[in-house]
N, C-alpha and C positions, 0 to 999 in steps of 0.2 A: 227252348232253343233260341239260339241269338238270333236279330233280325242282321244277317250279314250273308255278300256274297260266297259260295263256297271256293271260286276260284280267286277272286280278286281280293276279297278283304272288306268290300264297302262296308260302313257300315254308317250309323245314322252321325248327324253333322249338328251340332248345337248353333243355335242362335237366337237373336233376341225379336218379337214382336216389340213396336215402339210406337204408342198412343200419341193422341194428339197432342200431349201433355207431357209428351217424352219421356213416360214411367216405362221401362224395359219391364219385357215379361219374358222368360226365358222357354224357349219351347226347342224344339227338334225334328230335323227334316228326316224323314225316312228315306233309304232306297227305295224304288222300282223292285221288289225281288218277284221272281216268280220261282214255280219247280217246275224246272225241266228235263226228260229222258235224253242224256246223251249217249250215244255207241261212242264205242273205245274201239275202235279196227285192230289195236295192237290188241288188247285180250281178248277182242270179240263179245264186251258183256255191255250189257246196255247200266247205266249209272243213272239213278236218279238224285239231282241237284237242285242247290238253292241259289240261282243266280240273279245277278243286275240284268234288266233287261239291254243295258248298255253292253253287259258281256255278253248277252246271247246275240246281239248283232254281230261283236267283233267274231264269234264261236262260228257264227253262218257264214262271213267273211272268209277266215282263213279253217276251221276246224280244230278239232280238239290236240291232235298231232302238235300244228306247226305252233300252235295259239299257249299250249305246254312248255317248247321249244324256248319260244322266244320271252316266256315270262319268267320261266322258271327254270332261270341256267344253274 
């Protein structure tokens, strides 16, 4: 399974560690994901997901509804 948000897309970020000696070593940041049970009020079924913890703030924020709405016209 990919290490990526199910709603938003995150997924890991490359970049470089860089020594005292300024040799680049290449490594990569990972998301925040957790899994989370979301309700769906429209079909009534609870979903479980693999999100940024950054998403499940914005999720608790507005909700799965309006949070759908506005990302995904």
């Amino acid at each position: 399974m990919a290490r990526q948000c199910d709603l938003t897309g995150k997924s890991r970020q490359a970049n470089h560690t860089v020594s005292h000696s300024n040799i680049k070593t290449r490594t990569f940041k990972q998301p925040n994901l957790k899994t989370k049970k979301v309700f769906d009020p429209e079909s009534g079924q609870t979903i479980r997901l693999k999100l940024a913890t950054s998403t499940i703030k914005t999720l608790d924020k507005m909700g799965l509804s309006k949070f759908l709405r506005k990302y995904y016209k």
